[in-house]
N, C-alpha and C positions, 0 to 999 in steps of 0.2 A: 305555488307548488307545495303539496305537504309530500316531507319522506316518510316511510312506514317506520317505524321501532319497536321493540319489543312490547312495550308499554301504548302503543297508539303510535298516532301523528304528529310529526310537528312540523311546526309553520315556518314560513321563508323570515320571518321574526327571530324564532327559537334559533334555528339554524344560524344566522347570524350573527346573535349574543353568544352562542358558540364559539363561531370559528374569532370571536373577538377574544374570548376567555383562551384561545389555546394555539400553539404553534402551528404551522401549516401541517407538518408531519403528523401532530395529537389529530387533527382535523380528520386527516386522510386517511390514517390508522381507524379512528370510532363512528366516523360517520358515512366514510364511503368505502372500507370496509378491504382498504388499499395492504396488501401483503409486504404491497415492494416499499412503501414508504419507511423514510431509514429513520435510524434511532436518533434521539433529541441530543441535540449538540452533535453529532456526527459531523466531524473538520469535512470528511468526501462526499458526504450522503447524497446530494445532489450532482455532481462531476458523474458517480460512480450508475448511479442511476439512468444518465445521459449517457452513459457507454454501453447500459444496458439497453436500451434503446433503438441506438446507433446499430446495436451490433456490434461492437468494436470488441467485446467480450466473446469470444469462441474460439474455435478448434482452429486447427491447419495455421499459424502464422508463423512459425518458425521456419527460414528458407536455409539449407543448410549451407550454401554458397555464399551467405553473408556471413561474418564472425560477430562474437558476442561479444558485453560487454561484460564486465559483474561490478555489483554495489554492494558492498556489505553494511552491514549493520552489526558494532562486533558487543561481543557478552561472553560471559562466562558463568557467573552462577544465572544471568537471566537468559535469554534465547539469542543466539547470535542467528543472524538473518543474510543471505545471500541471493540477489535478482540477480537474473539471468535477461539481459537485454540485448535486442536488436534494434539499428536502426534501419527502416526502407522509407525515403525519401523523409517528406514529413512524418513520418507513425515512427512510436517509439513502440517497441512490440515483447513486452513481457511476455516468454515464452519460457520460463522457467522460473523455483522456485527453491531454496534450502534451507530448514531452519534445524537446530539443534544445541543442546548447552551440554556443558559442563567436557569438552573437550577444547583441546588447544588447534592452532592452525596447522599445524599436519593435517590433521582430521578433514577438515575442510579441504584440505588442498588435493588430498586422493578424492574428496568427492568431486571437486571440478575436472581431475585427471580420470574418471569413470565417468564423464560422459563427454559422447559424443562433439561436441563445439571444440572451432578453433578460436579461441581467445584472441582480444585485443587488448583491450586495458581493463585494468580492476582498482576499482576505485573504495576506498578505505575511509573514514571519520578521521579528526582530527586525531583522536584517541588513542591511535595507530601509534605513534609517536613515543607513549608511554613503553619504559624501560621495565623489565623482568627483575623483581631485588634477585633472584638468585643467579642469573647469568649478569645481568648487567647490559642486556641486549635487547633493543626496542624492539617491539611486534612489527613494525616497517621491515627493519633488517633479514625477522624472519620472513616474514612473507615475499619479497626482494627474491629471498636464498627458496625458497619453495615456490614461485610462481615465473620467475622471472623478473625484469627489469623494469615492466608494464606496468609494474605499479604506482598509482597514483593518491596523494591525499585531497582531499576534498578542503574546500576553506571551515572553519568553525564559524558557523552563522546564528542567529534565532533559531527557536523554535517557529516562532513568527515566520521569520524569513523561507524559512523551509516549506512551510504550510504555504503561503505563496506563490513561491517556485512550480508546487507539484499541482497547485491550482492552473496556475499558466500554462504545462505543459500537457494537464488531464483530458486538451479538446482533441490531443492528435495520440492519445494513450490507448492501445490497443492490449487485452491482455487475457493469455490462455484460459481458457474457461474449465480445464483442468486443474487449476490451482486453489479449489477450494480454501486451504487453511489462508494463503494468500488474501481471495477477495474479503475472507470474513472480518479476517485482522485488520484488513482496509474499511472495512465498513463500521466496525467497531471501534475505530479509530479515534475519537471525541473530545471537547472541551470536557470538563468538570460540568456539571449541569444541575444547575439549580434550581427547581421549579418556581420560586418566589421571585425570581427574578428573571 
């Protein structure tokens, strides 16, 4: 079989010494002309793709008789990051999203008290832990004193570890297809990538 190219034909040969020179995704990206194929070193590229798929990416999952969960991800001069989860049965059901910097957790906590969800637990980094030099008072405390008692710290693992975790859990991951900045940051998400190696 020859594929067309710009330049002519090439042979199930060429084609081959190709897809041997270049990662699956290079592959899919210049020769089959694939949109969805995700960027090189991408940690989800693939989990995220198979959700695309599946369908597991779209509208309507948030049941409002379930309560949610949150996870943050905290920062201050970088992006502090807030998931909004459900659980239904096996599906872990991303149905919301919050990012924003350079404010303290007040800020966030009026934003989880403006919407809609009844809260379960919210789960925090280790980092939480960390004391304020001018009050003297850990981010845990405040957050305690503004969320309530539901809050939880997560263990300090790898990066590794982590990246595992969200691999194990990516086949029953469902998540709103409204969350644009969400899926991109996920897909964006990468090793360092080297092409020489």
């Amino acid at each position: 079989m020859l594929r067309h190219t710009q330049t002519g034909l090439l042979s199930e040969e060429q084609i081959s010494d190709a897809r041997k020179e270049m990662t699956e995704e290079e592959f899919e990206q210049e020769y089959n002309c694939s949109w969805d194929a995700h960027i090189a070193g991408a940690v989800y590229g693939k989990e995220l793709a198979l959700a695309y798929t599946e369908n597991r990416i779209r509208k309507d999952i948030y049941d409002p008789s379930l309560p949610v969960t949150t996870f943050w991800d905290l920062g201050i001069s970088d992006a502090m990051a807030i998931l909004f989860v459900q659980n239904v049965g096996k599906e872990i059901r991303i149905i919301d999203a919050y990012k924003n910097s350079g404010f303290g957790l007040e800020h966030y906590a009026n934003v989880l008290q403006s919407k809609p969800y009844k809260y379960a637990t919210h789960y925090f980094p280790h980092d939480i832990r960390n004391r304020e030099l001018g009050t003297g008072t850990s981010r845990i405390e405040v957050a305690i004193k503004l969320l309530g008692k539901d809050c939880k710290i997560v263990p300090n693992n790898t990066i590794e570890s982590g990246i595992n975790a969200g691999r194990l859990i990516f086949k029953n991951l469902w998540v709103n297809e409204d969350l644009d900045d969400f899926l991109n940051d996920l897909s964006l998400y990468r090793y360092e990538y080297n092409e020489k190696l």
